[in-house]
C-alpha positions in Angstrom: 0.0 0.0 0.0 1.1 3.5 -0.9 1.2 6.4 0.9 2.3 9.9 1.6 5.7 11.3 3.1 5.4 11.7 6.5 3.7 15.0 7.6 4.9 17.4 10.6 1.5 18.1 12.5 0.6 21.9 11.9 -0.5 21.9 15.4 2.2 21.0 17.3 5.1 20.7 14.8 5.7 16.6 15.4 6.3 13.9 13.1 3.4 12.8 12.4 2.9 8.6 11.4 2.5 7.9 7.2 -0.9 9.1 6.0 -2.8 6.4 3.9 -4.2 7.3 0.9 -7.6 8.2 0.7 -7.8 9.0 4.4 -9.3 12.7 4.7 -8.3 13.2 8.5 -5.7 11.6 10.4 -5.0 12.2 14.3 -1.3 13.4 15.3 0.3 10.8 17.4 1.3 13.6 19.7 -1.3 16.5 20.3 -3.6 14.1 18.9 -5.7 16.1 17.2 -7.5 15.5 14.3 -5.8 16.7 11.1 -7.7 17.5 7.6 -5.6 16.6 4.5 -7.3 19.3 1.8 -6.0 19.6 -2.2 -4.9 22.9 -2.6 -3.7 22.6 -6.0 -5.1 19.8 -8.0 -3.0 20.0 -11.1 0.7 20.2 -8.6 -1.1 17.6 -6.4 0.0 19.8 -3.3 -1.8 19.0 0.0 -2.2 21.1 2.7 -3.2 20.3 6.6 -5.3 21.9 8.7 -6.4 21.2 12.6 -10.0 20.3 11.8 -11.3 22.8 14.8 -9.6 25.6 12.7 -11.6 24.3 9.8 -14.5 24.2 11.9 -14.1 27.8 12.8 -13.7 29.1 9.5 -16.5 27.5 8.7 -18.7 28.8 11.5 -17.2 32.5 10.8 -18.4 32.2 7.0 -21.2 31.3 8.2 -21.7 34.4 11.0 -21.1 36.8 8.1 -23.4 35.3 5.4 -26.4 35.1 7.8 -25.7 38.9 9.5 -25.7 39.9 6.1 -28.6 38.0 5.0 -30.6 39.8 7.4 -29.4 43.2 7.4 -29.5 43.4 3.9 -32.4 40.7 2.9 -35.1 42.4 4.8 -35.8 39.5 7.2 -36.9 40.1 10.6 -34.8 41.1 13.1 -35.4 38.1 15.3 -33.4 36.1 12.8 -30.2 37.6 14.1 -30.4 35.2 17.2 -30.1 32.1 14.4 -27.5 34.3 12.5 -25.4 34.6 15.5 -26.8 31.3 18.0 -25.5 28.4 15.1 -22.0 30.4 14.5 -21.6 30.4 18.1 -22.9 26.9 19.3 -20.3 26.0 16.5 -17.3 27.7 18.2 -18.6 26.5 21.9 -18.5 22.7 20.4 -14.7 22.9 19.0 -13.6 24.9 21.6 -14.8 22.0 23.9 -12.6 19.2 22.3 -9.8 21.4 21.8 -9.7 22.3 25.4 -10.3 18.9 26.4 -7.6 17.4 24.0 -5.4 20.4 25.8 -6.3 18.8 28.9 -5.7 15.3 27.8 -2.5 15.8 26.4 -0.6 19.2 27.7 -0.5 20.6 24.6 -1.9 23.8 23.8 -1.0 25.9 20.3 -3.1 29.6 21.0 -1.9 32.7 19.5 1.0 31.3 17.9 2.3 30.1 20.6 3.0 26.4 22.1 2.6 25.5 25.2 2.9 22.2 26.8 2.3 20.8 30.3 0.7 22.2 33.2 -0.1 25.7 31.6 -1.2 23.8 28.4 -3.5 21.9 31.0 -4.7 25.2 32.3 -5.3 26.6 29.3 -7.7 23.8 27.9 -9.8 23.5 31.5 -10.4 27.2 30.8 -11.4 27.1 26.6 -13.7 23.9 27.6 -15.3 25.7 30.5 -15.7 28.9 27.7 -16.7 26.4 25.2 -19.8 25.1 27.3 -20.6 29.2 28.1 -20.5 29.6 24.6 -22.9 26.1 23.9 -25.3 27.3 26.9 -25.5 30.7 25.3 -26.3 29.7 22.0 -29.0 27.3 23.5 -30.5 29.8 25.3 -30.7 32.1 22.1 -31.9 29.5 20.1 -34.6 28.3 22.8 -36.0 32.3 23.2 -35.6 32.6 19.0 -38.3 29.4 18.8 -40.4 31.6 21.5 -40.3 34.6 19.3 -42.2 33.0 16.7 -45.0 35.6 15.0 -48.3 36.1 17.1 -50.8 33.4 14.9 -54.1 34.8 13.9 -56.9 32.9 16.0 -57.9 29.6 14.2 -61.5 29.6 12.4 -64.0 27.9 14.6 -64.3 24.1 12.5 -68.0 22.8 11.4 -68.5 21.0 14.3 -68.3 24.0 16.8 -70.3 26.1 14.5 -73.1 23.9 14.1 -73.7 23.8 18.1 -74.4 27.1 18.1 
């Protein structure tokens, strides 16, 4: 079986084991986080890896600016900002969770281009999991009070059966 050269994890700058072909995402042996394998050029065949959280929060910012846009400029209720800014979030709450936790786990931390490893590295991912949850239980809540803002609903017509008896 073929495979690649062996990668250096963008996260925490170890050699990381062969990558398979046709695997998407492969987890460092080290940090062990999971690690997206993209085609950035198809016709040079070059690959580039990405932490899949920082995927995750590219994602989730694309996402922030389509939907605020969407509704400031698409004439949609202002309620919908809670959805435009509740998904975004609960999206950044769920990856901060497992990158704090993986910090946790494994006493490596990579934030503002910086690595850090042991007992700050644990430190650092108790806090962005304990943010992370804020940030899910905040984007519950919004998304809980956005499903009670729902437009008043005009009174239902009275059915045949109630208008008979009268």
């Amino acid at each position: 079986m073929m495979s690649l050269p062996r990668p250096v994890c963008p996260y925490c700058q170890a050699q990381m084991r062969r990558w398979p072909l046709g695997q998407p995402v492969l987890a460092c042996d080290t940090c062990r986080r999971p690690i997206l394998r993209y085609l950035a050029r198809p016709r040079a065949r070059i690959f580039r890896l990405r932490p899949v959280y920082t995927v995750i929060h590219a994602v989730a910012l694309v996402i922030l600016f389509a939907a605020v846009a969407t509704v400031a400029f698409g004439g949609l209720e202002t309620r919908h900002v809670i959805l435009a800014i509740g998904i975004p979030i609960a999206m950044f709450g769920a990856s901060d969770i497992a990158d704090g936790w993986l910090s946790w786990r494994t006493g490596v931390d990579r934030g503002w281009r910086k690595l850090r490893t042991g007992r700050v590295a644990r430190a650092i991912g108790v806090a962005r999991t304990a943010f992370g949850v804020a940030g899910v239980a905040v984007a519950v809540i919004g998304l809980l009070a956005y499903g009670e803002l729902r437009q008043p609903t005009r009174p239902a017509a009275p059915s045949l059966a109630q208008q008979s008896t009268r």
